[in-house]
C-alpha positions in Angstrom: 34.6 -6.5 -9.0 31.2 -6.7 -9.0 28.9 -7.2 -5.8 28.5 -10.9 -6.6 25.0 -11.4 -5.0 24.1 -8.4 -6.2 24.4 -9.4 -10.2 22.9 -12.9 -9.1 20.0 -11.1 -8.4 20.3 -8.8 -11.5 21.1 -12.5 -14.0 17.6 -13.4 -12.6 15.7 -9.9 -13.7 16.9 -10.5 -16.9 14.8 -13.6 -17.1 11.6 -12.3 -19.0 9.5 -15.5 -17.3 10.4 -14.3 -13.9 8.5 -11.6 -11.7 10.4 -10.3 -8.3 8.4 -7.9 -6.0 9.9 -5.6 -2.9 8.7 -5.2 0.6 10.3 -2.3 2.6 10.2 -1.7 6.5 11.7 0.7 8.7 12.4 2.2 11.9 12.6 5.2 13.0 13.4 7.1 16.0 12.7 10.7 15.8 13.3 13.6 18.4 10.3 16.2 19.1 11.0 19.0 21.2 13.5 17.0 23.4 11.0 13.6 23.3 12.0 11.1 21.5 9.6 8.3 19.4 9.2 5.5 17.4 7.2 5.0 14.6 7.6 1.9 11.7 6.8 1.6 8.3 6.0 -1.1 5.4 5.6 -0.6 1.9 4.7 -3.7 -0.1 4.2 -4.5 -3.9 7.0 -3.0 -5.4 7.4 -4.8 -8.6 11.0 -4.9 -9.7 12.4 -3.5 -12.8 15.6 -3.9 -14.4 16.7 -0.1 -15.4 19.8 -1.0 -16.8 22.9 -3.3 -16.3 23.6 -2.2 -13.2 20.4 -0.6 -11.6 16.6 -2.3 -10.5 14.0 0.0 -9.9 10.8 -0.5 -8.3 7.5 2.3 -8.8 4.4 3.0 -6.8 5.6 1.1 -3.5 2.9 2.0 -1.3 3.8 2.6 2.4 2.1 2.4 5.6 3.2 4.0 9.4 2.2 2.5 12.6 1.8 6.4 13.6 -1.1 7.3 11.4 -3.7 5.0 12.7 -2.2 1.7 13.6 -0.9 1.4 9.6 -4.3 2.0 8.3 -3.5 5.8 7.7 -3.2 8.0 4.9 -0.4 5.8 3.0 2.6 7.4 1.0 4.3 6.7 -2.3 7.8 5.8 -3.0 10.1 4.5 -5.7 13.7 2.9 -5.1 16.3 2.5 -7.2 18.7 -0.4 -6.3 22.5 -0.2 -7.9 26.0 -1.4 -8.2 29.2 0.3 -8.6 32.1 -2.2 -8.4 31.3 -4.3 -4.8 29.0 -1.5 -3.3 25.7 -1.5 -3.6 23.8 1.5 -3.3 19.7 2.4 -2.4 17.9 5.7 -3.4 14.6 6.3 -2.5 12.6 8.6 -3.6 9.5 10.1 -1.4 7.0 10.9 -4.6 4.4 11.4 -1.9 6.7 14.3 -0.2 8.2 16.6 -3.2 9.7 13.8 -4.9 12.7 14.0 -1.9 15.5 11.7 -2.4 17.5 10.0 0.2 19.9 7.6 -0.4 21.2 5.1 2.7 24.5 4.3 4.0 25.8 1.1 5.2 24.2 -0.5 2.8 24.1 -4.7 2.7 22.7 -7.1 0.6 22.3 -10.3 1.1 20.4 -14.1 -0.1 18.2 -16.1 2.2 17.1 -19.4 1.3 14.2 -17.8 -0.3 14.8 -13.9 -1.5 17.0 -11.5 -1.1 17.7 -8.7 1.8 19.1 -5.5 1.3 19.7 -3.3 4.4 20.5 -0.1 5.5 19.9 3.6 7.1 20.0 7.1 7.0 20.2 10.0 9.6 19.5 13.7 9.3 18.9 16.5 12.1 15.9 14.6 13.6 15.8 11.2 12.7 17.5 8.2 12.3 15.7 4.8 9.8 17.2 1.8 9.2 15.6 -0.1 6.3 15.2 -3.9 5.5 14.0 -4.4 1.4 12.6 -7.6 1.2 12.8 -9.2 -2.5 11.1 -12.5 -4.0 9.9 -13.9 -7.0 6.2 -13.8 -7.1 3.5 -14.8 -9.8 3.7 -12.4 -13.4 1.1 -10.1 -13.7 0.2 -10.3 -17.4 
């Protein structure tokens, strides 16, 4: 069975008169020789892409971090790739910015708001744990 909100969103992609964008923020709590901080992210104008009948994928999402000058840092560049199998739905992203590394998050949910839809989840490695919100909405075609 298919994630039910998840091909909702995916009927609506495949409506050529409609545009949906992504905004992506994070968390993350990473440990430095025994000291421990925070820093957060958000990446905005993602423009949404049906890939294929069970996969969006959004290019060029530019990203902030509150630890490179208050957000107004040297910004990265990411892609994410959105997908169903069965009732899952699963998030890659790849970090174009840092040699094209790709994570993909666990506990991943999705969800609809009364306007847009939320997709949510995390990742952890050695040093670091990041738990993501994506943020998608119809917005205005860009022609």
């Amino acid at each position: 069975m298919v994630n039910p909100i998840f091909q909702e969103l995916m009927t609506k992609l495949s409506n050529d008169r409609d545009c949906y964008n992504v905004n992506v923020s994070s968390v993350t709590v990473k440990q430095n020789r025994n000291m421990e901080h925070s820093f957060t992210s958000y990446g905005s104008f993602g423009y949404l892409r049906k890939e294929s009948s069970s996969a969006i994928k959004a290019f060029e999402v530019r990203t902030s971090f509150s630890d490179r000058n208050l957000f107004s840092g040297k910004k990265t560049v990411e892609s994410l790739k959105i997908s169903s199998s069965g009732s899952r739905v699963q998030v890659k992203i790849t970090f174009k910015t840092w040699s094209n590394e790709v994570i993909t998050l666990s506990n991943v949910k999705i969800s609809k708001g009364r306007f847009g839809y939320f997709i949510t989840g995390n990742y952890s490695k050695s040093n670091k744990s990041t738990y993501y919100t994506l943020a998608i909405y119809k917005t205005d075609c860009i022609i």
